[in-house]
Structure formats: C-alpha cells, structure tokens
C-alpha positions as CSV (number, residue, x, y, z in Angstrom):
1,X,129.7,9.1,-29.7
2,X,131.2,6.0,-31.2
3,X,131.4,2.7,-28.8
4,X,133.0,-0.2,-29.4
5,X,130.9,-3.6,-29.7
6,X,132.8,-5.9,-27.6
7,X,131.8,-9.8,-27.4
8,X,133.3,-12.5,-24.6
9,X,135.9,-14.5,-25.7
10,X,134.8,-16.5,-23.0
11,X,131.8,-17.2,-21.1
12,X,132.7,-15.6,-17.7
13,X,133.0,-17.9,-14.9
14,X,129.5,-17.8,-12.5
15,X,129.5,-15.6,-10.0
16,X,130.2,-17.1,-6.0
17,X,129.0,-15.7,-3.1
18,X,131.3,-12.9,-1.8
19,X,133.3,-13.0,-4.6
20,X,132.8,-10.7,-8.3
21,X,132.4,-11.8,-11.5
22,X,135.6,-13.3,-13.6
23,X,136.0,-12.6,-16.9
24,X,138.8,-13.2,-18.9
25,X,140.9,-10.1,-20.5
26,X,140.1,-11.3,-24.3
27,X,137.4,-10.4,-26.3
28,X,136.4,-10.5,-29.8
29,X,135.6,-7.1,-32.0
30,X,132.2,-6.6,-33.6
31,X,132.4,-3.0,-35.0
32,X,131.5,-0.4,-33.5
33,X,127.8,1.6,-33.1
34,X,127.7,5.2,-33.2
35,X,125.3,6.8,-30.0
36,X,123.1,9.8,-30.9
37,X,122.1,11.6,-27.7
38,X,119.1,14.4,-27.5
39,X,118.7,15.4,-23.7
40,X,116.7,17.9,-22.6
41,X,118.7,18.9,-19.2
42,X,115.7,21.4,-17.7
43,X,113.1,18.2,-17.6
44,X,115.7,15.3,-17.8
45,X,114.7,13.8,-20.3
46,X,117.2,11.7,-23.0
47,X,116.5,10.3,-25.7
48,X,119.2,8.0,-27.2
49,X,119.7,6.0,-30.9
50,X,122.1,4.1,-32.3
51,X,123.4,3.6,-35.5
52,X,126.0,1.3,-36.4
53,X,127.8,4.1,-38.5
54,X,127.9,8.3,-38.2
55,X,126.8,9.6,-41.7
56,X,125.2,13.0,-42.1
57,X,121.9,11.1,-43.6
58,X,121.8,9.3,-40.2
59,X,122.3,12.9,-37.8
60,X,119.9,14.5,-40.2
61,X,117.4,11.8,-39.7
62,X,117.5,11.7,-36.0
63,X,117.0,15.6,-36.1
64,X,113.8,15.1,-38.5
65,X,112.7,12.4,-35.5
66,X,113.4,15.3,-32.8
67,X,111.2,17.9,-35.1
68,X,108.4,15.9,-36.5
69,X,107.9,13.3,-33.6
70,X,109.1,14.4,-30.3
71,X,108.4,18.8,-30.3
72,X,105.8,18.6,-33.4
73,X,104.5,21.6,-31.7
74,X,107.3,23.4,-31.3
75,X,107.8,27.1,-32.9
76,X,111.5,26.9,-33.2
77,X,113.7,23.8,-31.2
78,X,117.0,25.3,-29.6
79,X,120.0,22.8,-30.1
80,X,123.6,23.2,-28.7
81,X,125.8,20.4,-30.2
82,X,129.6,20.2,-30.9
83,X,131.4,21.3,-34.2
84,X,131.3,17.2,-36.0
85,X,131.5,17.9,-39.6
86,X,128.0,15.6,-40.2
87,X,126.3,18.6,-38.2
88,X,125.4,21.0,-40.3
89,X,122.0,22.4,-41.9
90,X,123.4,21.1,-45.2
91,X,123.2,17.3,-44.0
92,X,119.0,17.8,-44.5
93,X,119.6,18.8,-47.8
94,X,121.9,15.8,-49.0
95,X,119.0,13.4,-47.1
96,X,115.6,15.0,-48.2
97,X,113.8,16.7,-51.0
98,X,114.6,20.8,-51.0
99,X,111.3,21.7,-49.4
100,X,111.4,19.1,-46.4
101,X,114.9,20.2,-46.3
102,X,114.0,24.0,-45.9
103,X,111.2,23.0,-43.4
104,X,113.7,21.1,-41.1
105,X,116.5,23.9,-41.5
106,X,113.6,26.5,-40.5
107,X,112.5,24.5,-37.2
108,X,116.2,24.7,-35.7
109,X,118.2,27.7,-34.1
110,X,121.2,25.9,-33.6
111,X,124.5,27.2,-31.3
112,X,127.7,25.0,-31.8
113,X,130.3,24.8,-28.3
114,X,133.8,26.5,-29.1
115,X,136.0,24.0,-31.0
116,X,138.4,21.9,-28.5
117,X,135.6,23.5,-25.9
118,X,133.7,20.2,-25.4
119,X,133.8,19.9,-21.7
120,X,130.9,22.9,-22.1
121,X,128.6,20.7,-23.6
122,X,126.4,19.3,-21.3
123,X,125.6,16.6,-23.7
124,X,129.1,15.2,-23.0
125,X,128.4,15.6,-19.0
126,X,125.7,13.2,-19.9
127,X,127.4,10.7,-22.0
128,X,129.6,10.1,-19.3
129,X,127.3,9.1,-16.8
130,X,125.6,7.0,-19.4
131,X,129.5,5.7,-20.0
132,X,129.5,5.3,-15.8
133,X,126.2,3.5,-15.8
134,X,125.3,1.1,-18.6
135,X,128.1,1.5,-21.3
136,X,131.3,0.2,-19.1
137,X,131.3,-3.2,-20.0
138,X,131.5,-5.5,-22.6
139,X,128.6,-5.1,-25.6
140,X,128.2,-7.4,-28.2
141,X,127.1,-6.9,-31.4
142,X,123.8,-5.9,-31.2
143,X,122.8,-2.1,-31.4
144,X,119.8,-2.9,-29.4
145,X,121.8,-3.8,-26.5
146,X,121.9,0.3,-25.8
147,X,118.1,0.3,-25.6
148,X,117.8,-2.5,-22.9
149,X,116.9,-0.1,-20.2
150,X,118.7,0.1,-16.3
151,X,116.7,1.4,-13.4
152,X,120.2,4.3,-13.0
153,X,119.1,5.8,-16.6
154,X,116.6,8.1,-16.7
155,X,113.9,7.2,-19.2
156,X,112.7,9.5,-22.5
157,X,109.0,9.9,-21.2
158,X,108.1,12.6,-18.5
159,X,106.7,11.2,-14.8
C-alpha cells in the first residue's frame, strides 16, 4: 500500500485548552513509502515494513523474512494476497540464487483474491484500520515513522 510522506509547511499552532490542534492546509511532499502488511487474523498478529519503493526484490524479501524468520518451523505457510504484478513466485527467482529461490517457492501455498475483488481481502480490512488509527495524518519523510508504535495497534509479538 503506498502512502504519501507528507511534511508541515508550518509548524502547527500549540494546542489550547478546549480547543484542537491548527494546522495549516499546506504541506510539502517527500515521496512516498510503500507499506507491506503480513497479518495473521486467527491470533492478531501484524507485522508491518516499509519500503520507500514496491519492487518485486523488495515483496520477495519480506516473504523470505516471513519464511526464514517469523514460521521457520513451518511445513508449508498459507498466504492470501491480491493479484499486484510484483506477487508472483517468479519475484524469488529474479532476487535469489535458483536453489534459495526453489526453497522459498516450496514453503508457500499461495491463493490470490478475485481481480477488482479486494474488499475480500482481509488484509485490506486491516489496512484500513491502520489508515483510521496511525496513518491519517501528516508523515514526514522518515519510513520509520510507521514503526513508532500507538497503544490502538496491535503489536507483532503474541501476549
């Protein structure tokens, strides 16, 4: 999901008591980032990186992260993700060696939403409460802004 990296024009005027934050309308572009989600919806857990472009190397990366680092023990990892063209079992190949390639491809059983069928994706169900809870304002330049965590978004690790 790409976001927009928005900076203040402005510095906002403090806030008063009673009264909201003022900001003005004008901003300055800084690119945007592009947000990778992985969410597990039985345990709620999400996982969340950002990249400040969407290249096949950079989807095929995250998935190697989701193999090797988060289910190492995992048989085979189930993954239901929209139709993007940088989604494909073909993206390991143009990023790693055949064999790694062929190992990562082996590990996935992946299931694709119907094209112009994205509403079923629970991923994008989840995006938009991320949207509603820490992504509706202003973000600068800084990828790592996304990380900075807020007590509405539930964290990666289990309780």
């Amino acid at each position: 999901m790409p976001k927009q990296l928005l900076a203040e024009k402005y510095e906002a005027l403090p806030i008063q008591p009673g009264q909201v934050q003022k900001q003005d309308y004008e901003y300055e572009r800084h690119g945007t980032a592009n947000i990778f989600m992985l969410f597990e919806p039985l345990t709620g857990k999400r996982y969340i990186e950002t990249h400040t472009h969407r290249k096949a190397v950079d989807w095929a990366q995250v998935m190697k992260m989701l193999s090797d680092e988060l289910y190492p023990e995992a048989e085979k990892i189930v993954v239901v993700m929209d139709n993007l063209n940088t989604h494909k079992l073909a993206s390991f190949y143009e990023t790693f060696e055949p064999q790694e390639a062929h190992r990562l491809s082996q590990r996935f059983e992946i299931h694709y939403t119907p094209m112009h069928g994205s509403w079923l994706n629970m991923a994008e169900i989840e995006l938009s409460a991320l949207v509603r809870q820490c992504l509706n304002r202003r973000i600068p330049d800084d990828c790592n802004a996304f990380a900075t965590p807020t007590p509405s978004v539930k964290n990666t690790t289990p309780k």
